[in-house]
C-alpha positions in Angstrom: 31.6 112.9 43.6 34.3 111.9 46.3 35.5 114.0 49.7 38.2 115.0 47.7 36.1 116.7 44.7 33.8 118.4 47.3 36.8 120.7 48.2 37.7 124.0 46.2 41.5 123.5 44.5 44.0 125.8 45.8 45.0 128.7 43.9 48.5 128.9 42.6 51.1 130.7 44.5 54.3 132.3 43.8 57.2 130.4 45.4 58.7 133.5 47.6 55.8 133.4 50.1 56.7 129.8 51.3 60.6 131.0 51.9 58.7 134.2 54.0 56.3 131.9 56.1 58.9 129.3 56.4 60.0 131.1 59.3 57.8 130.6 61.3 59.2 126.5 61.3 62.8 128.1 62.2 60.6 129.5 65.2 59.6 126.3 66.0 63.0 124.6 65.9 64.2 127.6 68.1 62.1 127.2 70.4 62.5 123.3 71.1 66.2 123.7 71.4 66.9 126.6 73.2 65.9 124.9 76.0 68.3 122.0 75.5 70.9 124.2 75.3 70.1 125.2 79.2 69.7 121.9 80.8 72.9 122.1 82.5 72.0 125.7 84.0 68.6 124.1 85.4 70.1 121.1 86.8 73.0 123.3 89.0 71.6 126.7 89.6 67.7 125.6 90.0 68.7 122.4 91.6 66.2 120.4 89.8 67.7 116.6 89.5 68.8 115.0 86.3 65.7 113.1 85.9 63.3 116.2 86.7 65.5 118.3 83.6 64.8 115.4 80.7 61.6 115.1 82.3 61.1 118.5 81.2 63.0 118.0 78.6 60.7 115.0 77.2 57.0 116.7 78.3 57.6 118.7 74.8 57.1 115.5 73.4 53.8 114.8 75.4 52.4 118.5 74.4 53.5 118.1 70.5 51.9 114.7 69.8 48.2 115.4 70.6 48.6 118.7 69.3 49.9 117.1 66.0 46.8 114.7 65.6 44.5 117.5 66.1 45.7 120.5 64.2 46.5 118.5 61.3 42.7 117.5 60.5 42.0 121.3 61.5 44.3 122.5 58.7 42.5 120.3 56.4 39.2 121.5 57.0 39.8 125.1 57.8 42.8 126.4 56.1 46.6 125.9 57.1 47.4 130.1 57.8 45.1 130.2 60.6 46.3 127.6 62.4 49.7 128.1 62.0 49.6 131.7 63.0 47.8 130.8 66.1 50.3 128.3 66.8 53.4 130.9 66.5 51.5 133.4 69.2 51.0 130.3 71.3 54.8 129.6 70.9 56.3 132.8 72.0 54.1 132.7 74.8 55.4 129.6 75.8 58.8 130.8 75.9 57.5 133.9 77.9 56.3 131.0 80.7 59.9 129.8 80.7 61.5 133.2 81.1 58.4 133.8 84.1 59.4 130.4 85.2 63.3 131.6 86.4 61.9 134.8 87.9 58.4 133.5 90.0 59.0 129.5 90.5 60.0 126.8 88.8 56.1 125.6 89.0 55.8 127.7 85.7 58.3 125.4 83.6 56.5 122.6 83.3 53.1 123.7 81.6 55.5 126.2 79.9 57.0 123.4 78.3 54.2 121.8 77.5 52.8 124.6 75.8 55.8 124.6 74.0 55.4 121.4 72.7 51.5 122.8 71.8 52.4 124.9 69.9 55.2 123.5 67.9 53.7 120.6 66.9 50.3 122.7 65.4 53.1 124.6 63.7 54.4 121.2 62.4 51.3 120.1 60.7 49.7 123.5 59.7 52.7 124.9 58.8 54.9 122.1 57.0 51.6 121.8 54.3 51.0 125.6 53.9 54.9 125.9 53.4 54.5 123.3 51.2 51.8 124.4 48.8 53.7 127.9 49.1 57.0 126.8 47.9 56.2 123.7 46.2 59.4 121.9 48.1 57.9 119.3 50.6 61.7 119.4 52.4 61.7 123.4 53.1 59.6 123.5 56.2 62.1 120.5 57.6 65.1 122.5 56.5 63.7 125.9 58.6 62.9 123.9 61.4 66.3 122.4 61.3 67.7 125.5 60.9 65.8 126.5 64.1 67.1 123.8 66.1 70.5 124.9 65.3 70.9 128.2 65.8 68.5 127.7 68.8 70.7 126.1 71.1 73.8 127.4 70.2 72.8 131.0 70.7 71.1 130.0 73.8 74.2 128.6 74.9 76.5 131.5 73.9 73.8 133.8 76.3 73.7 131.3 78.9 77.5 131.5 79.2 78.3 135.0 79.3 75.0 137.0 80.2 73.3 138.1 83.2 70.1 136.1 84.1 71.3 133.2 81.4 67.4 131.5 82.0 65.9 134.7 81.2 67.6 136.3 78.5 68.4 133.4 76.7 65.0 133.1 75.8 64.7 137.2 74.3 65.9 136.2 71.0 63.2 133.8 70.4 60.5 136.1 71.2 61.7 138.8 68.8 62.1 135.7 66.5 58.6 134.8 66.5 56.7 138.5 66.7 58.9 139.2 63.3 57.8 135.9 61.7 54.6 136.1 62.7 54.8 139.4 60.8 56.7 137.8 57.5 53.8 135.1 57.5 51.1 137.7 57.5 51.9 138.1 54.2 51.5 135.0 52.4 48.2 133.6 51.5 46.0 130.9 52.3 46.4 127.5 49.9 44.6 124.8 52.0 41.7 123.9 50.1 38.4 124.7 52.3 34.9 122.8 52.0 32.1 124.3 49.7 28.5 123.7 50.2 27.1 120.8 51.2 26.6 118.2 48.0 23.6 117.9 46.6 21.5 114.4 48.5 20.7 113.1 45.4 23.8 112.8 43.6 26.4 114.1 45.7 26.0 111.3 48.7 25.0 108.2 46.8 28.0 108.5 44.6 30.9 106.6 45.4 34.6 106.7 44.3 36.2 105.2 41.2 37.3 102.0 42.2 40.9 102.9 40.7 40.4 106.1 43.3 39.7 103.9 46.3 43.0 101.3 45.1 45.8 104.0 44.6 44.2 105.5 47.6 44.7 102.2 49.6 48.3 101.3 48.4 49.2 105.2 48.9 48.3 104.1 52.9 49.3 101.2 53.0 52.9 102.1 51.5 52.9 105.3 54.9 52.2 103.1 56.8 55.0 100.2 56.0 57.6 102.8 54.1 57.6 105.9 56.4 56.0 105.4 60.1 58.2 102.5 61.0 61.2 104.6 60.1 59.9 107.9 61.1 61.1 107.2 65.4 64.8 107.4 64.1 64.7 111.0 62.6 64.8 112.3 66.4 66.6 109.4 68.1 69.7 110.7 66.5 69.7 114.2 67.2 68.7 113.6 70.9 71.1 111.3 71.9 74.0 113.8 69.9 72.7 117.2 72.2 71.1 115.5 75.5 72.2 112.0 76.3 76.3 112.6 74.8 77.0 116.1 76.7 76.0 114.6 79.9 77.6 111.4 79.5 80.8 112.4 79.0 80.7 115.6 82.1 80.6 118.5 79.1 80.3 121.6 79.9 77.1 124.4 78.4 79.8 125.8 75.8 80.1 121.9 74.8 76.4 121.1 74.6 75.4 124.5 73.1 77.7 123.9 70.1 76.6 120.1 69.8 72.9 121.3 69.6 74.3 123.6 66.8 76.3 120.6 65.4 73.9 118.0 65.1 71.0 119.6 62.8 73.1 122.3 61.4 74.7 119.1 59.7 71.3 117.6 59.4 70.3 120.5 57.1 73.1 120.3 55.1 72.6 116.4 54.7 68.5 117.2 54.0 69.1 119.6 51.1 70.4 116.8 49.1 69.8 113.6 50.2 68.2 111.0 48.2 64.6 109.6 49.7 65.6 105.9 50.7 65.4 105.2 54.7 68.1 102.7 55.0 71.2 105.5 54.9 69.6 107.4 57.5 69.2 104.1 59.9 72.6 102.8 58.6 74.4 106.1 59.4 72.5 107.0 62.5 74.3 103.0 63.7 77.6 104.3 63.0 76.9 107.6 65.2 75.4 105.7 68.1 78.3 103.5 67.9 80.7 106.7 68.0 78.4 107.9 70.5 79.1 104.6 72.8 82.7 104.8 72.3 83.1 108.7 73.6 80.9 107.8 76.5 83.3 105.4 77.2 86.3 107.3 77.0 85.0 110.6 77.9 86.8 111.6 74.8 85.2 114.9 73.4 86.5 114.5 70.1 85.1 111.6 69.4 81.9 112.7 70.8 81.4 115.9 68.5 82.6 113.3 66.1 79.7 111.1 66.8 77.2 114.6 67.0 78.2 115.6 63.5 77.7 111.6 62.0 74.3 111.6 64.2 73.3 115.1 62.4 73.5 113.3 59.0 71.4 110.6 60.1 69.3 112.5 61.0 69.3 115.0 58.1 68.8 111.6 55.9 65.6 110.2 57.8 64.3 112.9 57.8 64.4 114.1 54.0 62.7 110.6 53.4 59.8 110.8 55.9 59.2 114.3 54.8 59.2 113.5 50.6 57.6 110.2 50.7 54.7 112.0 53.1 54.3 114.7 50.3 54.4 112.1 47.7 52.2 109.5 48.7 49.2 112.3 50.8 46.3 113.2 49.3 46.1 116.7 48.3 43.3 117.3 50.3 44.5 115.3 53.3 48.3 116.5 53.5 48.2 118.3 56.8 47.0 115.3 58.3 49.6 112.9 57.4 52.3 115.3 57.7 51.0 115.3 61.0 50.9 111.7 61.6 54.6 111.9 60.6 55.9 114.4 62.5 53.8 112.3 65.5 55.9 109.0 64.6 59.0 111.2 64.5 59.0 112.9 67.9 58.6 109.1 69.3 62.1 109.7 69.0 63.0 111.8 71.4 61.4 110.4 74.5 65.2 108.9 73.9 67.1 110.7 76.7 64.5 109.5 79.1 64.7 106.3 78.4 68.2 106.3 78.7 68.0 108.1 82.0 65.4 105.5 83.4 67.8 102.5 82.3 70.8 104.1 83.6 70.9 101.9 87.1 70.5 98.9 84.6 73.7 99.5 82.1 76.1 101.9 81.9 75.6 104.6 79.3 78.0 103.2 76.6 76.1 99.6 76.4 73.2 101.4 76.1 74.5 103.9 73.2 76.0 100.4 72.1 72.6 98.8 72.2 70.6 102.0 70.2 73.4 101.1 67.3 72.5 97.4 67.0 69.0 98.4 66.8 69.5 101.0 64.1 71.2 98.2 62.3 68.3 95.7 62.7 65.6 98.2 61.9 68.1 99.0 58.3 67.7 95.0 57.6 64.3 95.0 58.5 63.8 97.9 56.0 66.0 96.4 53.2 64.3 93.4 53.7 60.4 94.1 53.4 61.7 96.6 50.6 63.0 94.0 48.7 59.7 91.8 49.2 57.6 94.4 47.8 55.8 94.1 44.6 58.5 95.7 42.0 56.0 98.6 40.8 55.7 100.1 44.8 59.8 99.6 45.3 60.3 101.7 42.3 57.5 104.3 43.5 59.3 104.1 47.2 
């Protein structure tokens, strides 16, 4: 008997509890992006510098990625609900730092953030399987957390602009957002499958898998690992450079930024919801925004640079309805929190963007750089297209 027959099957679920518990992912995206939406407000009333904000800004990054490899594997083994609701009370706390971090010092931002990126990215892996298995609709979870990351910074912004305390109370709806999905997701069951006994010595552990097992297992991996991770970077290189690196490089002010981080995945949602699963329109499109993106930093033109947010939304919205379908597609049942994990780990690569940017900005000016980001995008489509095309014809039509 194999790993994967040691472990009890799920038990069917009615599709409404993955719509209930997939709020918990809008939680997630809220929490990222709220912040975004305030890096402006940091920079001029806390006096932290420009590269101390995307600093902060990118140490999300640097909490989310660990936590991805190591909550995935935990969902596997012990059941996706757990981990995910421990996640969401480790997320509003987090944002509870942030508010405590305007108030006491700003020494309580950083771990704040970091916890921030804890607990989103446990969410990420726990949550995007159990939503998953709940709803049967391996784009859902992206869509909520999408969802999150638009109305996050926009209504962030909107508080920032025109309420008292703008780095305290901009944080309030968040917290009410998580307690009440915490409380949705109480509701809907478990579905990860859970380890039985130990097999028996004699013929549990000197069996071995099927050889055809161990082959569609191999080409399943080997197709992640060519198919999805190399493309996987781009989902949040778009978005990033459309809410952090375009706002500041054309002098916008928060009401600008707020309704670019509302722009950008609102219009990835839309995009998601019914793209088709190839990566090269994602990389292709995400060129044309980063080429918009270039020409508004040049300019300063705003039009052109909302412009640019919305056509970096959709390629964003299209990278990421691949990474997440071909993920469900290709995983192992029994392993699906795990490589959703590893997905979402290749992903948030991504958005270490800004930084970079800020780091090479005594090098170029912004719009080469922008400039250079859309010549890659282009290479990595070729690239793409290419190896596609060299595939055996039985995995292209799989991919």
């Amino acid at each position: 008997m194999t790993a994967a027959s040691a472990l009890a099957p799920p038990t069917p679920i009615a599709k409404p509890h993955g719509t209930r518990a997939a709020w918990i992912m809008l939680a997630s995206g809220w929490s990222a992006n709220q912040f975004s939406a305030l890096l402006g407000p940091y920079h001029s009333e806390l006096g932290l510098t420009s590269s101390a904000v995307t600093g902060l800004f990118a140490v999300y990054v640097v909490g989310l990625i660990p936590a991805l490899l190591i909550a995935g594997p935990l969902a596997d083994r012990h059941g996706r609900r757990p981990v995910a609701l421990a996640a969401l009370g480790l997320n509003v706390l987090s944002t509870l730092m942030l508010m405590a971090g305007a108030v006491w010092g700003t020494a309580l931002l950083l771990p704040g953030r970091f916890l921030t990126g804890i607990s989103a990215g446990a969410l990420l892996a726990a949550g995007s399987a159990w939503i998953k298995e709940l709803s049967h609709s391996p784009r859902l979870s992206g869509l909520y957390v999408s969802a999150g990351f638009a109305t996050g910074g926009l209504a962030a912004a909107l508080i920032a602009q025109w309420a008292p305390e703008p780095m305290v109370t901009a944080y309030v709806p968040h917290v009410v957002l998580g307690v009440a999905a915490g409380l949705l997701a109480l509701t809907a069951p478990e579905t990860g499958r859970r380890r039985t006994k130990a097999p028996t010595p004699d013929v549990e552990l000197n069996a071995e898998p099927a050889p055809a097992a161990r082959d569609l297992d191999a080409e399943a991996r080997s197709r992640f690992r060519r198919r999805v991770l190399p493309v996987a970077p781009w989902v949040f290189v778009a978005p990033t450079i459309g809410f952090v690196t375009l706002p500041g490089a054309i002098h916008a002010g928060l009401l600008f930024t707020g309704v670019a981080t509302a722009v950008v995945p609102g219009i990835g949602l839309l995009t998601a919801r019914r793209a088709v699963a190839t990566p090269v329109p994602g990389l292709l499109t995400t060129a044309v925004g980063a080429a918009l993106a270039a020409t508004a930093a040049a300019s300063g033109s705003r039009v052109l640079a909302m412009a640019a947010a919305a056509v970096l939304g959709a390629g964003y919205g299209l990278s990421l309805a691949h990474g997440l379908t071909r993920t469900a597609a290709l995983a192992p049942p029994h392993q699906l929190a795990r490589w959703t994990a590893k997905f979402w780990t290749a992903a948030y690569l991504g958005m270490f963007t800004p930084y970079v940017l800020t780091l090479l900005g005594d090098a170029a000016p912004t719009w080469e750089l922008l400039a250079a980001v859309a010549v890659l995008a282009v290479v990595a489509a070729v690239v793409t297209r290419l190896r596609a095309a060299g595939a055996p014809v039985a995995e292209v039509s799989r991919a």
